[in-house]
SEDREN-509703 format. One record per residue (C-alpha): z, x, y negated. Coordinates in Angstrom, 2 decimals. Last residue first. Layout:
        zz        xx        yy
         Z         X         Y
...
REM end
This chain:
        zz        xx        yy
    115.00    103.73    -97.23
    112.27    102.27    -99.75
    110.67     98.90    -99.91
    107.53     98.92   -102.55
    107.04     95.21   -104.07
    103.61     94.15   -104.12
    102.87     92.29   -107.44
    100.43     88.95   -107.46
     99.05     87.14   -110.50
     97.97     90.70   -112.19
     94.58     89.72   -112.57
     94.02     92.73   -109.40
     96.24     90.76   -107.31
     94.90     87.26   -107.91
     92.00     88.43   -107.00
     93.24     90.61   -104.34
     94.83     87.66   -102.65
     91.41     85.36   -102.89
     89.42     88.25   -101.05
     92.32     88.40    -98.29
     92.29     85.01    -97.50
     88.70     84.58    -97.17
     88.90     87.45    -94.73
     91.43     85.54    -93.00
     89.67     82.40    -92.72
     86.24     83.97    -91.28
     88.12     86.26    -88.97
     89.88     82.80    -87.57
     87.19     80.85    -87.73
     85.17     83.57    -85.41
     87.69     83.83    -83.17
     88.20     80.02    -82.79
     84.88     79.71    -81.84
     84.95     82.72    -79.90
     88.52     81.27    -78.06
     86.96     77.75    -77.33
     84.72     79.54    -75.37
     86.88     81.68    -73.47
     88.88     78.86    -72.66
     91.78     76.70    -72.98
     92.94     78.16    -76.16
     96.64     78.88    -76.85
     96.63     82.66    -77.95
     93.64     81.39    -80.28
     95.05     78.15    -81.64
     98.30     80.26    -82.23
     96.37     82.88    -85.03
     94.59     79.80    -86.18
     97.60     78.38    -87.51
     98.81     81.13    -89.23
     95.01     81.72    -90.71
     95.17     78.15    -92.00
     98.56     78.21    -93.47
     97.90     81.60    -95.10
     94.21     79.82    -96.56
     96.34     76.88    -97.65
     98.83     79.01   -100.03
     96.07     80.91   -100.99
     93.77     77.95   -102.18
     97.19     77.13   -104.32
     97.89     80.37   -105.64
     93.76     80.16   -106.95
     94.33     76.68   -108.24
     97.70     77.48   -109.90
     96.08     80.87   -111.37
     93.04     79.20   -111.93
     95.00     76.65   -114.75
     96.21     73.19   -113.97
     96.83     70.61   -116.85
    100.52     70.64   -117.46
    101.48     73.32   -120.01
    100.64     77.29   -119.74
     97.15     78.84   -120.52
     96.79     81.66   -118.70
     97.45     85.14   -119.09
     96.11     87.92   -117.10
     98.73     90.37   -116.38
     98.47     93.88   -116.08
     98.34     94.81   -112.55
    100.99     95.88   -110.38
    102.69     97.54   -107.58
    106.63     97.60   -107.68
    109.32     99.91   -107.42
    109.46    101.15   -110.50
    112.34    103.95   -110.98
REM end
């Protein structure tokens, strides 16, 4: 049985020069970081107006996130793995 979610694969050229799929996994890589760090910034801020600024950075960064994931998901770069009991 498959337990795995998945595209077909877009290939990419393989060697040293970068290809998208190392800049997109990259830009993901950050965006997680960012939204992680975002998600403390907010339960830490000093006020409520340094929480809406944050707020809005933080929706802003994770829906960026999400956009470059299914990308990468629907060129078959990423593959969700199903967890069964």
């Amino acid at each position: 049985m498959n337990n795995q979610i998945k595209n077909p694969k877009v290939e990419v050229p393989a060697g040293m020069s970068l290809n998208d799929k190392d800049y997109l996994n990259s830009l993901l890589g950050t965006l997680k970081q960012l939204v992680k760090d975002y998600a403390v910034s907010l339960t830490e801020a000093s006020n409520e107006n340094l929480y809406q600024e944050y707020k809005v950075m933080f929706d802003q960064y994770a829906s960026l996130q999400r956009e470059v994931y299914e990308i990468m998901f629907r060129k078959g770069w990423y593959t969700l793995d199903i967890l069964r009991n």
